[in-house]
VOMI-358193 format. One line per 8 residues: for each residue x, y, z of C-alpha. Coordinates in steps of 0.25 Angstrom, whole numbers, plus 2048, in hexadecimal, padded with zeros to 3 digits. Layout:
<pts>
X:Y:Z  ...;
</pts>
This chain:
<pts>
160:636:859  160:63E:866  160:638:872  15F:63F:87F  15F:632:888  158:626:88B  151:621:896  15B:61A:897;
15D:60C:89E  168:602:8A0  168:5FE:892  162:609:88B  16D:613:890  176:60A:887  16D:60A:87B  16A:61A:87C;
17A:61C:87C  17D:612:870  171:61A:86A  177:627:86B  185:623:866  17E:620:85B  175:62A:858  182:634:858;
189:62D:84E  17F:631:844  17E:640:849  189:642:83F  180:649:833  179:652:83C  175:656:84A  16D:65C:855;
16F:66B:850  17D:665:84A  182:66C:83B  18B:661:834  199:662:834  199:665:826  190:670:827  197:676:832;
1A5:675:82B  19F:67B:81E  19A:687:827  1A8:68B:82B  1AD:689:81D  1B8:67E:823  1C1:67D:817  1C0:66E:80F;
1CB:667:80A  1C8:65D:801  1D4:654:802  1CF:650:810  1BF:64E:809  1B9:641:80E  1C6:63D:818  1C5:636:825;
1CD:63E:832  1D1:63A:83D  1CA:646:846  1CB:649:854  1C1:644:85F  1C6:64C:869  1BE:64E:874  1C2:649:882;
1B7:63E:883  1BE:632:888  1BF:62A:87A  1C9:630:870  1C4:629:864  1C5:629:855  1BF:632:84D  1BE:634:83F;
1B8:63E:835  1B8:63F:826  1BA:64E:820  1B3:652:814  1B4:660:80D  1B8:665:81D  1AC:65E:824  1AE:653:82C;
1A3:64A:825  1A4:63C:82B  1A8:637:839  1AC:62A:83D  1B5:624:847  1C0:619:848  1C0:60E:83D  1D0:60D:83D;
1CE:5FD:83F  1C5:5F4:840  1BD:5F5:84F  1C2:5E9:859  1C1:5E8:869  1D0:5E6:866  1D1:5F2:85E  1C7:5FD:860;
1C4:607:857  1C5:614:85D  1B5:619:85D  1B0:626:85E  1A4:62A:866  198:634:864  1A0:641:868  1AC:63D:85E;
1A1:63D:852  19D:649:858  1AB:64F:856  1A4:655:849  19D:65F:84F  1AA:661:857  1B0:667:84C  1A5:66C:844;
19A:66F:84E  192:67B:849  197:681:855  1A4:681:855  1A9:68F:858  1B3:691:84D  1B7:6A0:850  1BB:6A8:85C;
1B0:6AE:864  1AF:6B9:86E  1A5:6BB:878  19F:6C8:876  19E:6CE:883  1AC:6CA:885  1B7:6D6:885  1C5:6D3:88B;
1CC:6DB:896  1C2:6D3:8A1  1B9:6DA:8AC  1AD:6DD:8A6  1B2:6DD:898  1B2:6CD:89A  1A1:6CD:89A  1A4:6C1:8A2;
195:6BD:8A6  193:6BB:898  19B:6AF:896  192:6A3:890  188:6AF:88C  18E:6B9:883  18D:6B8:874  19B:6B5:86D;
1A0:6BC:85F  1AA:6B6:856  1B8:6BD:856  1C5:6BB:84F  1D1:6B2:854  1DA:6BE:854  1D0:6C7:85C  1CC:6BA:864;
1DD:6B9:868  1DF:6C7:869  1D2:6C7:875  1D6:6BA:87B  1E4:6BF:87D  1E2:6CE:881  1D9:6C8:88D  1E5:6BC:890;
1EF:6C8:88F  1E7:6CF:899  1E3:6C5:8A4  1F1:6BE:8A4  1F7:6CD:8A7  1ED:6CF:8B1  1EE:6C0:8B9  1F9:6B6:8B3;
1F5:6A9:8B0  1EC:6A8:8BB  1E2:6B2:8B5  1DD:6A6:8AC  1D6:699:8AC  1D8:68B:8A4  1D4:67E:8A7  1DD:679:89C;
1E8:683:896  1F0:682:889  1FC:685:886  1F7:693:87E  1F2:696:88C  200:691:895  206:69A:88B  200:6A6:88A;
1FA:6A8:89A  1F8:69B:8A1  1EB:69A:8AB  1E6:692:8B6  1E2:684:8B4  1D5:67D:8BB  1D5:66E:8BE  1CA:665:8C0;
1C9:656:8C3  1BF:654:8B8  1C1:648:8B0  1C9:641:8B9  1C2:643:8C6  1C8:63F:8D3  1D4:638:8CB  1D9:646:8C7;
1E1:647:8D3  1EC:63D:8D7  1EA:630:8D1  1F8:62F:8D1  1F9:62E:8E0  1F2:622:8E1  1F7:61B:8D6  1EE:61D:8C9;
1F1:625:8BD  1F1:633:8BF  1E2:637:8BC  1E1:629:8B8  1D4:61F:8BF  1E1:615:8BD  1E6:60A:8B2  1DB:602:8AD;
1DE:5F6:8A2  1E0:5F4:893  1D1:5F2:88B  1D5:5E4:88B  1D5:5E0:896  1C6:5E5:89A  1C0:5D8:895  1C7:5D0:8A0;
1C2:5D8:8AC  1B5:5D1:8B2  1B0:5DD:8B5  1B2:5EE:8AF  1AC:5F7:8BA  1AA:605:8B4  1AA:60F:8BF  1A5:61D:8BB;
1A8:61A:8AC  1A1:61B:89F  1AA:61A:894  1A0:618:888  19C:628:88B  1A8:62C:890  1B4:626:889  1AC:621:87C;
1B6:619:873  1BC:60C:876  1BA:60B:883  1AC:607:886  1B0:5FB:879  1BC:5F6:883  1B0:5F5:88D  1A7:5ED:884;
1B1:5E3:881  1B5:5E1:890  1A3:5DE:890  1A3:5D5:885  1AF:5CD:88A  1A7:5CD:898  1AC:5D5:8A1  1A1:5DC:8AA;
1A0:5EA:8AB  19B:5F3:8B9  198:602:8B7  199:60B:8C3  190:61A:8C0  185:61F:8C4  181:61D:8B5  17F:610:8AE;
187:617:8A3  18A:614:893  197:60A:897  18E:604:8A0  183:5FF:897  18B:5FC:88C  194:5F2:895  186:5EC:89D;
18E:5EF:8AA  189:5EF:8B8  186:5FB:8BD  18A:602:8CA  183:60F:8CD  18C:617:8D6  187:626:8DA  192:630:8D3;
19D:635:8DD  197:62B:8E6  1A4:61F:8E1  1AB:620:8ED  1A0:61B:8F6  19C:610:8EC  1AC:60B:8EC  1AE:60B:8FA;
1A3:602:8FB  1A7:5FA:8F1  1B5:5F8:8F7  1AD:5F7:905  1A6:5E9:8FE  1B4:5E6:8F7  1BA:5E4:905  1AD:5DC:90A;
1AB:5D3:900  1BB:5D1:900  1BA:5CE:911  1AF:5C4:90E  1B1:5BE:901  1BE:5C0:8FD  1C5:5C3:8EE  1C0:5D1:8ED;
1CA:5DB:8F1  1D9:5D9:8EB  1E0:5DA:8F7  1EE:5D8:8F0  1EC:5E2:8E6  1E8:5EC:8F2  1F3:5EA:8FA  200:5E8:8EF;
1F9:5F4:8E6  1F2:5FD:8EF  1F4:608:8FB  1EB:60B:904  1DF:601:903  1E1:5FA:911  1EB:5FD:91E  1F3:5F4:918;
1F6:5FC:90C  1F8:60B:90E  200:612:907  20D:618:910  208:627:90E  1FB:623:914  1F9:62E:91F  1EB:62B:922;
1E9:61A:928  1DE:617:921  1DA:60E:914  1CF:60B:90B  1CA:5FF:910  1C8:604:91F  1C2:60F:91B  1B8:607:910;
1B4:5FE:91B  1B2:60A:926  1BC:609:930  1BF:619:92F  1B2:61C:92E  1A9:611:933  1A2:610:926  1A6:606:91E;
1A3:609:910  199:5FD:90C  190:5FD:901  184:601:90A  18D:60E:90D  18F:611:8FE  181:60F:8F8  17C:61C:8FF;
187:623:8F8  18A:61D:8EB  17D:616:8E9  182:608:8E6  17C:5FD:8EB  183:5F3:8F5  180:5E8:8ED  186:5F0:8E1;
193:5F2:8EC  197:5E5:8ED  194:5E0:8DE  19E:5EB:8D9  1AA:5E8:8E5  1A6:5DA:8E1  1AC:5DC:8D4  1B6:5E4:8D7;
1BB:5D8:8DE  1CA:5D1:8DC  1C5:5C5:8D5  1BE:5CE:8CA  1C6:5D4:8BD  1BF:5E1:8C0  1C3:5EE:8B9  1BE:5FB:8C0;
1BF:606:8B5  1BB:614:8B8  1BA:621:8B2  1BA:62E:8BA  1AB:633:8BC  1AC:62D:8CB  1B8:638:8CE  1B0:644:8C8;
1A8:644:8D5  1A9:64D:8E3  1B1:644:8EE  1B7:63A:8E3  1C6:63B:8E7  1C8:62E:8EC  1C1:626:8E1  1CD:623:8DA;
1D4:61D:8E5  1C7:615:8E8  1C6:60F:8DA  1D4:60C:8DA  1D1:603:8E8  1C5:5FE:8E3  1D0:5F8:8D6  1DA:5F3:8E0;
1D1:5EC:8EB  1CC:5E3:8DF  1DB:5E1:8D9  1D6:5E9:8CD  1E4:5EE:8C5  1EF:5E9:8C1  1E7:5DB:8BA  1DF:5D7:8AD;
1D1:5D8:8B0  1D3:5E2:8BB  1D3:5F2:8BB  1D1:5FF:8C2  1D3:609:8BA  1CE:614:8B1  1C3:612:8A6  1C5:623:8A2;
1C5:629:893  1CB:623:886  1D3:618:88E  1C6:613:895  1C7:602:897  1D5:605:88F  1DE:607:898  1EF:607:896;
1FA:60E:890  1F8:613:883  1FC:60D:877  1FB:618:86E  1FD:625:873  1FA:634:86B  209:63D:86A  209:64B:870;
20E:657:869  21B:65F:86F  213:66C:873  21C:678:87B  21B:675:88A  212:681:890  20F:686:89E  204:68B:8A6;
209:698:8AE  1FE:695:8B7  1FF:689:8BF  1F2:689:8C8  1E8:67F:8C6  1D9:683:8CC  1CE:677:8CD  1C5:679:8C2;
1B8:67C:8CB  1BF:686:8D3  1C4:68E:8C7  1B8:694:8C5  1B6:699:8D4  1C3:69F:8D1  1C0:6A7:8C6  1B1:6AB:8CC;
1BB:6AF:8D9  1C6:6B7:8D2  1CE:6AE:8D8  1D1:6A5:8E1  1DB:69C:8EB  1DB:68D:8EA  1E5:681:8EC  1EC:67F:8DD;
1EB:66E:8DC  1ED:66E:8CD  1F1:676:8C1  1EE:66B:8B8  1E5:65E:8B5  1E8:653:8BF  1F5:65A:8C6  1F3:65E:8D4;
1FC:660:8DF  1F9:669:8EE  1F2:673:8EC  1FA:680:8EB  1F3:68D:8EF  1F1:695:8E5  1E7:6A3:8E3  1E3:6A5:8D7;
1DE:6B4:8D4  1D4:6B8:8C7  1D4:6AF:8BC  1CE:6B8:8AF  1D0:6AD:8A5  1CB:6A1:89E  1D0:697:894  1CA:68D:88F;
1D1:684:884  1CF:676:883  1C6:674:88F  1B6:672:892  1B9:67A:8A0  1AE:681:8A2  1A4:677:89E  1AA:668:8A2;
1B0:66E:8B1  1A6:66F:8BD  1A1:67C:8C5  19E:681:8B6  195:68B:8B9  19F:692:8C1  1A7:691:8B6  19F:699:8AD;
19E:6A3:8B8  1AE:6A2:8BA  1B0:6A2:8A7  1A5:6B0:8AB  1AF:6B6:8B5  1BB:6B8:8AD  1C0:6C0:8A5  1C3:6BA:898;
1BF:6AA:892  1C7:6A5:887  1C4:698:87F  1C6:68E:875  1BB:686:870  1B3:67F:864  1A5:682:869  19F:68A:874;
1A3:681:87E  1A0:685:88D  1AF:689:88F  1AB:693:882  19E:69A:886  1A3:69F:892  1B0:6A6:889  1B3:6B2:885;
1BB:6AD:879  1BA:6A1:872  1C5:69D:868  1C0:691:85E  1C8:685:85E  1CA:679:854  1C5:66D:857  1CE:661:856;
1C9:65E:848  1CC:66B:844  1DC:667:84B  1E8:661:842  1E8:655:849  1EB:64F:857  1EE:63F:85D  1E8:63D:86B;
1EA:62E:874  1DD:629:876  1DB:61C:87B  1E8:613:87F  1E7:60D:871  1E5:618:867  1EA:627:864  1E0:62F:85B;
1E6:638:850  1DC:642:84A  1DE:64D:840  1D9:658:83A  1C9:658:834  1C7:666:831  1CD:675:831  1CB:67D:83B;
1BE:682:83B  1B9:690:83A  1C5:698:842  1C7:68E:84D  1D4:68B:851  1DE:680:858  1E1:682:866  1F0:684:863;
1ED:68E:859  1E4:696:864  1EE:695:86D  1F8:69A:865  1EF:6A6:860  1EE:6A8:870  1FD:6A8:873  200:6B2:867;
1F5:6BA:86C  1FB:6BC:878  20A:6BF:873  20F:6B0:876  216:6A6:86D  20C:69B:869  218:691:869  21A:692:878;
20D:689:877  20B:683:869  219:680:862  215:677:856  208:677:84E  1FC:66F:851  201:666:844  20E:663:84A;
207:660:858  1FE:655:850  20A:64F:84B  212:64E:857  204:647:85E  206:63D:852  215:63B:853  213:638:863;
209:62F:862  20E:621:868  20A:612:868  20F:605:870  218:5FE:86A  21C:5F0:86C  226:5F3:875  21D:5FA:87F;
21F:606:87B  219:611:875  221:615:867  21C:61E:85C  20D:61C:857  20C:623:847  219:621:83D  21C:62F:838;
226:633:82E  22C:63E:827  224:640:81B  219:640:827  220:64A:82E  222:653:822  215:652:81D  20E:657:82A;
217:663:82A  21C:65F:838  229:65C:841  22C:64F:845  234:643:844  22F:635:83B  22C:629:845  227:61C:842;
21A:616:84A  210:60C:847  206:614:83E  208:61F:834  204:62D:834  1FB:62E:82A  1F4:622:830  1F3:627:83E;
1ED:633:839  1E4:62C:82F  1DF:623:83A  1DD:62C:844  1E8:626:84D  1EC:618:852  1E7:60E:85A  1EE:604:860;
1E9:5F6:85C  1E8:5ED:867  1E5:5DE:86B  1E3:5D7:878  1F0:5D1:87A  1F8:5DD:873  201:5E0:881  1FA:5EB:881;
1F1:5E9:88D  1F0:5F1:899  1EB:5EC:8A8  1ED:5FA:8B1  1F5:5FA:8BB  1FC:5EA:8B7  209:5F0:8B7  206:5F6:8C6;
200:5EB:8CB  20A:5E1:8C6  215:5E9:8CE  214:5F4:8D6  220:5F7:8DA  225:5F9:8CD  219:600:8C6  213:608:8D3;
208:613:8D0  209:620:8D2  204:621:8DF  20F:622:8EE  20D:614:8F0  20F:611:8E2  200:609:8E3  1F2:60B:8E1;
1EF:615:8EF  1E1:613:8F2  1E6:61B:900  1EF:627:8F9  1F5:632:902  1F9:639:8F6  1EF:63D:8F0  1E5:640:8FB;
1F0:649:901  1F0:651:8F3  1E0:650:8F4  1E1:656:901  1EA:65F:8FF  1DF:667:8F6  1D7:669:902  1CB:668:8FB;
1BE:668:903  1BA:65A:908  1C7:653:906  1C6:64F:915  1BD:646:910  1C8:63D:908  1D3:635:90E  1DF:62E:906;
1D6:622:900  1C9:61F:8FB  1BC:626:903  1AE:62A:904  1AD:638:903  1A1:642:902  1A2:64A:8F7  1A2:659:8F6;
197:657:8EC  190:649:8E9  186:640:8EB  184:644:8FB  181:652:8F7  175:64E:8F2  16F:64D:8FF  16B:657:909;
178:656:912  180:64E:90A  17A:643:911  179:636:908  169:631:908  164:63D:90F  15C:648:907  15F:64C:8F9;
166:65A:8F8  161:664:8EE  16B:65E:8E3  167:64F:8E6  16F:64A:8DA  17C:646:8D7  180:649:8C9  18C:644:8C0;
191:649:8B1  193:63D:8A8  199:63E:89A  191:63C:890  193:638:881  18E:645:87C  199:64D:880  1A8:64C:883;
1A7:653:892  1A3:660:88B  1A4:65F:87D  19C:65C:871  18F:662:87B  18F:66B:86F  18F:661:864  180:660:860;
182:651:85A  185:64B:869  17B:654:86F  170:64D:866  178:640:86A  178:642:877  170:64A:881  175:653:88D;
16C:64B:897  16E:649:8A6  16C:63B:8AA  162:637:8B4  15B:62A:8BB  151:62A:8B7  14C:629:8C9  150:636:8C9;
14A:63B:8BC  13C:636:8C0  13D:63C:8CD  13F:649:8C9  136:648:8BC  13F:649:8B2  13E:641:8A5  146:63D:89A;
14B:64A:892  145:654:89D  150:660:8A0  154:65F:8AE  15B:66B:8B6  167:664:8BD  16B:66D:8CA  178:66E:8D2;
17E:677:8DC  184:67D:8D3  17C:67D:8C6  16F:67B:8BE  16E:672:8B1  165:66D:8A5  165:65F:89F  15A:656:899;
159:648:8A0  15D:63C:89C  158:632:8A6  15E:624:8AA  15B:617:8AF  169:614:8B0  16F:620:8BA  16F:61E:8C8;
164:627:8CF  167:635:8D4  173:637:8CC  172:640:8C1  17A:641:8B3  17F:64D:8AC  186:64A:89F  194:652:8A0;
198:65C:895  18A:665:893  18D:674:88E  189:67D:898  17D:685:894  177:691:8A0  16B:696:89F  171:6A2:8A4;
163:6A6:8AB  160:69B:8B3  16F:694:8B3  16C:687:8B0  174:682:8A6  16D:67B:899  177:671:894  177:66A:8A4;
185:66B:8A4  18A:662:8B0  197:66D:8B2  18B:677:8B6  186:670:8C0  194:66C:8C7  19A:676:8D2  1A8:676:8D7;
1A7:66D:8E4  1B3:664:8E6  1BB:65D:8F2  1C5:655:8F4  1D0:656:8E9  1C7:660:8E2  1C0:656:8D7  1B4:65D:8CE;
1A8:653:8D1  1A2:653:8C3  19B:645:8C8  193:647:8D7  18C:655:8D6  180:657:8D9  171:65B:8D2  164:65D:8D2;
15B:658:8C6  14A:65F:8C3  144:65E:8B5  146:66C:8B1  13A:673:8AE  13F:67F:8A6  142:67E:899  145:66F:893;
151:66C:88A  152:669:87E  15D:65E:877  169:665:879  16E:663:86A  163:66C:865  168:678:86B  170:682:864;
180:682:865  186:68A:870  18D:691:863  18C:695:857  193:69E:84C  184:6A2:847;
</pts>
């Protein structure tokens, strides 16, 4: 079954996506251009052992999707042969069974693909000692030729050796180092705001958790809410698992659900909500006016704005509640009905912005009211936009002008990844393994889009604001001469950050690429080395913390295959490479690590606290070969391993419950947050004066609290002028990069059983499809400033009008002569532009969209891998 989309309306978008879940779930036995496990496994002669014929594992799912689910697989003669996922207990709203999606039963291909790259490769017109020899314009080009692993580390090292004695650390480039790389030479690091958005920076100052949308409540307590609003979130694509059943349980008890996006998504349908189309990077204006009708309707009709709550919890609403560091005398509500500006920010202001309508204004403040168990859960897409720096605070307002914390019923808070409509404290958490302590030599930190101009420049000077994921501080000025390295280890850099196509230029600059991967990823055609590494199924075993209530423990499915290896093991190959102790970074084996993960893993106890989880003893101990000390838990070793892991088994009324923010609102004083005030700072000083500090381009624009601001990109460049209603610029668009079932941000584009599953589209209205003649299936060219795409169309009567669609995740593909990339991919036709705090906005760019009239493309699963040993 193949489905490239519907014409899709309210209720068929629905049936199309159950339709497709379940036509993946037979794509087990073959696929779209797919060889069978067992087939692929027999090819690459993976020793059997019969002792484990016919037996279920515990495998990995390990992609960084949003679920963290069970998956189970049984091995026979070395194949993996069956897949299934949890049947540990009996399924209960209660007591969930942990389910797997699409991509985990894709895992397969994962680990058996038939283009796995299972043996170092060079690229031939590589030679080290850089300059010319470097053949760097042939990067994504060049053909590649298997080499050895001791010629692999002896090349890899030689050019390490010569570019760290050339320019120190600061002569390489890595989004995410290891410790192999702290050791033997250290690098720069990028930092982006990515998946977090906005909330990436100071979240702390105004009170919420670091990098945190703020505390929701326990699955329980959704059913008592009267309303769910879903602001930006679609957790059936992007956290499949449990969470979309929480949802369904809250429906069936009768809570109503609201759906804020420009696309009546999955979630949406599945929970018959209301929907509010809001223009993307456009939420500010839509919120402003909805607290603008808040503050009416409370004025004439009273009950709507929680006054109490506002003034005993809050900073900076009204002048009667600024903080003492204010330095600026003004609030959110003066400003929300004009007295600064003298434009008060109704609904009749906001509809030409956001294009909601008034009516649709009102009806949402209405229900954000006091007297309404209302819940606003969010996730983060709203914050991957140009100009979205104050939106956090401005949810968080939007929570506390309707009393929304603190009480059953009631929430503002996070609906994000595995703990989506679960929120609280674990109750089973995975252990850690006691790993040497290493250090970075380098401590400069370069914002992800501007490292490529760095390396294009030889160079460069810039204001230092982070050296690592979520940290920042003033800038520090700092220069920054060549850089004439790249590693890539466990990222998706090159494909998943924005102002790609300089970063193919940037990876064609330098003199030497070096990187780990299982398939010809992105990050691995622009290489000049590539060094095979296992899969987790191919791993001894690990335990991860998924959801609040269960720890996953999977094992090992199959050897390694053909001469892949472990990332410790290459690592370790570096270090001894380069004349360094591998100990400085790797001290125990992978085995003992697994152990020690096992060991530390915890659960809640009666007592409130967290005790150990697995009982292990000392015929446990000697049997795995490893050190350690017996403990007794709540469920034995074997059958933690057996079962994949532990879920914690909860009831209603098991004391267990969370309501966030309860323990805050109950008393302040002894429970303050971790803002200066100690409260909730809808004005902050703080962290505008770190914002500001940046000097960023248009940070005038922004004050201390929640307002309008024009974006460096969005939806008022896509006029003539940037003027709002005037005439349509030349990229008249605003396009956005949902995920999509099919991949895991970038991977699995490769896996030819989800490519049959699900197409690479781009989502259109269908208004806009018939007014530029396209039609279902037609390949269009989608154009930017900054780049030219293919996709085939999918076209919708359920996505708002002159917004367009692109599926995150696609595989670049350029046609080197005409330079527009094949696969569409949404990173290719993002620049660099930022302002403010310096956020990547992956949500309000802009585009063109024509029927393109060149050559048409085909279903994507039909055409040939990126790599093959043949």
């Amino acid at each position: 079954m193949s489905i490239q989309s519907k014409n899709i309306s309210r209720r068929g978008f629905l049936g199309a996506s159950a339709a497709v879940v379940a036509s993946a779930a037979v794509l087990t036995g073959a696929g779209c251009s797919a060889e069978s496990s067992l087939e692929v496994v027999n090819k690459h002669e993976l020793p059997t052992d019969p002792a484990k014929d016919g037996a279920w594992v515990a495998a990995a799912c390990w992609h960084n999707c949003g679920g963290r689910c069970m998956n189970k697989v049984m091995v026979k003669e070395g194949a993996v042969v069956r897949q299934k996922t949890d049947d540990t207990h009996e399924d209960t709203p209660d007591y969930p069974q942990q389910r797997g999606c699409v991509r985990g039963k894709a895992q397969q291909q994962q680990c058996f693909g038939a283009d796995r790259i299972l043996y170092p490769l060079k690229r031939k017109g590589w030679q080290p000692g850089g300059g010319e020899k470097s053949n760097g314009q042939m990067r994504g080009k060049d053909e590649w030729e298997r080499i050895s692993w001791d010629e692999a580390i002896d090349l890899a090292c030689g050019e390490i050796k010569r570019i760290s004695d050339d320019l120190g650390p600061t002569g390489f480039y890595c989004k995410s180092p290891d410790a192999s790389i702290n050791v033997m030479c250290g690098c720069v690091r990028g930092w982006d705001t990515t998946s977090h958005g906005t909330y990436t920076l100071g979240c702390d100052l105004i009170g919420l958790p670091p990098t945190d949308c703020g505390k929701a409540n326990d699955r329980f307590d959704l059913k008592n809410a009267d309303y769910i609003i879903l602001y930006s979130s679609n957790p059936t694509w992007s956290a499949a698992g449990t969470p979309t059943y929480y949802f369904i349980q809250a429906k069936e008890a009768g809570t109503k659900f609201v759906a804020v996006d420009p696309l009546y998504n999955a979630s949406a349908q599945i929970l018959d909500a209301d929907w509010v189309p809001v223009r993307n990077g456009t939420d500010m204006a839509f919120m402003l006016a909805t607290a603008y009708e808040m503050l009416r309707l409370d004025k004439e009709e009273g009950n709507i704005i929680d006054w109490d709550f506002l003034h005993a919890y809050t900073v900076g609403f009204d002048a009667e509640s600024m903080p003492g560091d204010a330095k600026l005398n003004e609030n959110l509500k003066d400003y929300v009905l004009g007295t600064y500006d003298k434009t008060p920010k109704t609904p009749e202001w906001a509809e030409p912005i956001c294009g909601v309508p008034p009516a649709q204004v009102t009806a949402f403040a209405r229900i954000l009211g006091k007297d309404n168990k209302t819940m606003l859960l969010h996730n983060y897409g709203m914050v991957r936009c140009n100009g979205a720096e104050m939106v956090p605070q401005m949810l968080m307002a939007l929570g506390a002008m309707g009393g929304h914390m603190g009480k059953s019923g009631h929430a503002c808070g996070g609906n994000y990844h595995a703990n989506a409509g679960n929120y609280g404290p674990n109750l089973v958490t995975a252990g850690s393994a006691k790993m040497p302590k290493t250090k970075n030599p380098c401590s400069t930190g370069v914002r992800q889009p501007q490292m490529y101009d760095i390396i294009l420049n030889g160079g460069g000077s810039f204001g230092d604001v982070s050296n690592s994921y979520g940290s920042f501080h003033a800038p520090i000025p700092t220069t920054l001469g060549p850089i004439k390295g790249i590693f890539h280890v466990n990222d998706a850099t090159l494909q998943t950050s924005l102002n790609q196509k300089a970063g193919i230029e940037a990876h064609r600059a330098v003199d030497f690429v070096l990187t780990r991967a299982q398939f010809m990823t992105t990050n691995a055609l622009y290489s000049d080395i590539i060094l095979p590494v296992t899969t987790e199924w191919e791993r001894v075993g690990s335990v991860t913390s998924c959801n609040r209530e269960f720890v996953y423990c999977y094992s090992q499915v199959a050897e390694p295959l053909g001469e892949a290896k472990t990332d410790q093991e290459i690592g370790t190959l570096l270090l001894k490479g380069m004349g360094m102790d591998p100990t400085l970074a790797y001290n125990t084996s992978e085995k003992q690590q697994f152990f020690e993960r096992i060991a530390g893993s915890k659960i809640m106890g009666g007592n409130g606290k967290m005790g150990p989880l697995v009982t292990i003893s000392a015929a446990d101990i000697t049997q795995w070969g490893v050190e350690g000390a017996p403990q007794e838990g709540v469920v034995p070793l074997a059958d933690f391993i057996a079962n994949g892991g532990y879920q914690f088994k909860r009831t209603p009324d098991d004391g267990h419950g969370f309501i966030g923010y309860k323990d805050f609102v109950d008393d302040p004083v002894a429970n303050p947050l971790s803002s200066a005030s100690g409260k909730l700072e809808i004005y902050c000083q703080a962290r505008y004066d770190l914002m500001a500090s940046f000097e960023y381009e248009g940070i005038e624009q922004f004050k201390p609290y929640p307002t309008h601001v024009v974006p460096c990109v969005g939806y008022e460049s896509t006029f003539k002028g940037g003027k709002i209603g005037g005439e349509k610029g030349d990229y008249p668009y605003l396009m956005y990069n949902p995920h999509y079932l099919r991949r895991s941000h970038s991977v699995f584009d490769n896996c030819s059983w989800l490519r049959e599953a699900w197409a690479n589209p781009v989502f259109l209205s269908r208004q806009d499809a018939e007014e530029k003649g396209i039609e279902e299936g037609s390949t269009v060219l989608i154009s930017s400033p900054t780049g030219k795409g293919l996709r085939r169309a999918a076209i919708m009567d359920l996505l708002m009008p002159g917004v367009v669609g692109v599926p995150h995740g696609a595989w670049v593909d350029v046609d080197e002569e005409t330079g527009i990339d094949r696969a569409g991919s949404d990173n290719y036709l993002i620049g660099a532009e930022y302002g403010g705090m310096g956020v990547s906005g992956y949500n309000n760019q802009i585009c063109n969209i024509e029927k393109y009239t060149g050559e048409q493309l085909g279903p994507d699963c039909e055409l040939p891998p990126r790599w093959s040993e043949n």
